[in-house]
C-alpha positions as CSV (number, residue, x, y, z in Angstrom):
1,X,0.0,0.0,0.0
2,X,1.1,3.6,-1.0
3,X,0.3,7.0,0.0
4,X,0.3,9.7,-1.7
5,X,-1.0,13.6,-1.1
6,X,-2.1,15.9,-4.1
7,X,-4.0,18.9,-4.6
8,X,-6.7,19.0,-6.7
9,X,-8.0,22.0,-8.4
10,X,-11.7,22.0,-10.1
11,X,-13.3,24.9,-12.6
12,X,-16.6,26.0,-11.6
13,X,-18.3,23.7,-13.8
14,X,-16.3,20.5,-11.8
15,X,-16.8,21.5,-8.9
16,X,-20.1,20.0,-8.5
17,X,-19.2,17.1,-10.3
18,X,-18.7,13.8,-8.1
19,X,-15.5,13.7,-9.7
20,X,-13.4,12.1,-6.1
21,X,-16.6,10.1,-5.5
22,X,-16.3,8.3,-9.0
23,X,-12.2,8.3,-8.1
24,X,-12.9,5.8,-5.0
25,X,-15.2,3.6,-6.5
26,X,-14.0,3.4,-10.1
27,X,-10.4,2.5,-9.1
28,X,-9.1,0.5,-5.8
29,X,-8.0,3.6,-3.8
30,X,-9.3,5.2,-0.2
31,X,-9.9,8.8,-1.4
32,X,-9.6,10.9,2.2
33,X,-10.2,15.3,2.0
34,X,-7.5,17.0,4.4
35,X,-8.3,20.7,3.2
36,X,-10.7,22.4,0.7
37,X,-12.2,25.3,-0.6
38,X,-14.8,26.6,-3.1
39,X,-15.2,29.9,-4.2
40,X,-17.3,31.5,-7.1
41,X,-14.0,31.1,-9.7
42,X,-12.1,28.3,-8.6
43,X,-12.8,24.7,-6.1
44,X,-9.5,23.0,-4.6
45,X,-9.1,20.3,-2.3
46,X,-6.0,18.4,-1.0
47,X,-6.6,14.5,-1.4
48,X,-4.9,11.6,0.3
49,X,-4.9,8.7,-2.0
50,X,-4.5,5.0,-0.4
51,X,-4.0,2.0,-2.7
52,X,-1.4,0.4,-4.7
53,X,1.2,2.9,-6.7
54,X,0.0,1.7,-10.3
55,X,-3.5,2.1,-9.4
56,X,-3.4,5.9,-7.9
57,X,-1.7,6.9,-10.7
58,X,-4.4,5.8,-12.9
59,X,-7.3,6.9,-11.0
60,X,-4.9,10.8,-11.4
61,X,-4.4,10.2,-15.0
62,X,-7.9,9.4,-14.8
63,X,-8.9,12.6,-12.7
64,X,-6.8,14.9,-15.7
65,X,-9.0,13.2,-18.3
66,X,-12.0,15.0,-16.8
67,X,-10.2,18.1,-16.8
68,X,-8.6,18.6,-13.1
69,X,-6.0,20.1,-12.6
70,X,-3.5,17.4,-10.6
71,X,-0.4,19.0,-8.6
72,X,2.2,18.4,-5.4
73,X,0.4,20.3,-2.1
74,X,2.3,23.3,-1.3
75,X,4.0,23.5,1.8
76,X,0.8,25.5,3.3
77,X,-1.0,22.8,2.7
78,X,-2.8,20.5,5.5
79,X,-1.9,17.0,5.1
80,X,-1.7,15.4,8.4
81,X,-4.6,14.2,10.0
């Protein structure tokens, strides 16, 4: 089992999209939330993925197909918890 933290960043149109829902049940990872926001411009959230290397990488390259934006969290970022 791997871990692995990234942030997430939605358009307004994504954000209300089940788009980390349909991550955790399309592909064999635990999908946990550590920080998010929404505003009227932008949605971000910073996601702790659980699951085998080969399989959170798909479920990202997955999550880019749909039109997220994938990144590293920034060193303000919450990720313990």
């Amino acid at each position: 089992m791997a871990n692995k933290h990234v942030r997430l960043t939605f358009t307004p149109q994504l954000v209300q999209e089940p788009v980390i829902y349909n991550m955790g049940h399309q592909f064999k990872v635990i999908t946990s939330i550590r920080m998010a926001a929404v505003d009227q411009s932008v949605g971000w959230v910073v996601l702790e993925l659980e699951g085998e290397e080969d399989e959170i990488e798909r479920a990202l390259e997955w999550t880019r197909s749909k039109g997220v934006r994938v990144d590293e969290p920034t060193l303000g970022d919450v990720v313990e918890g």
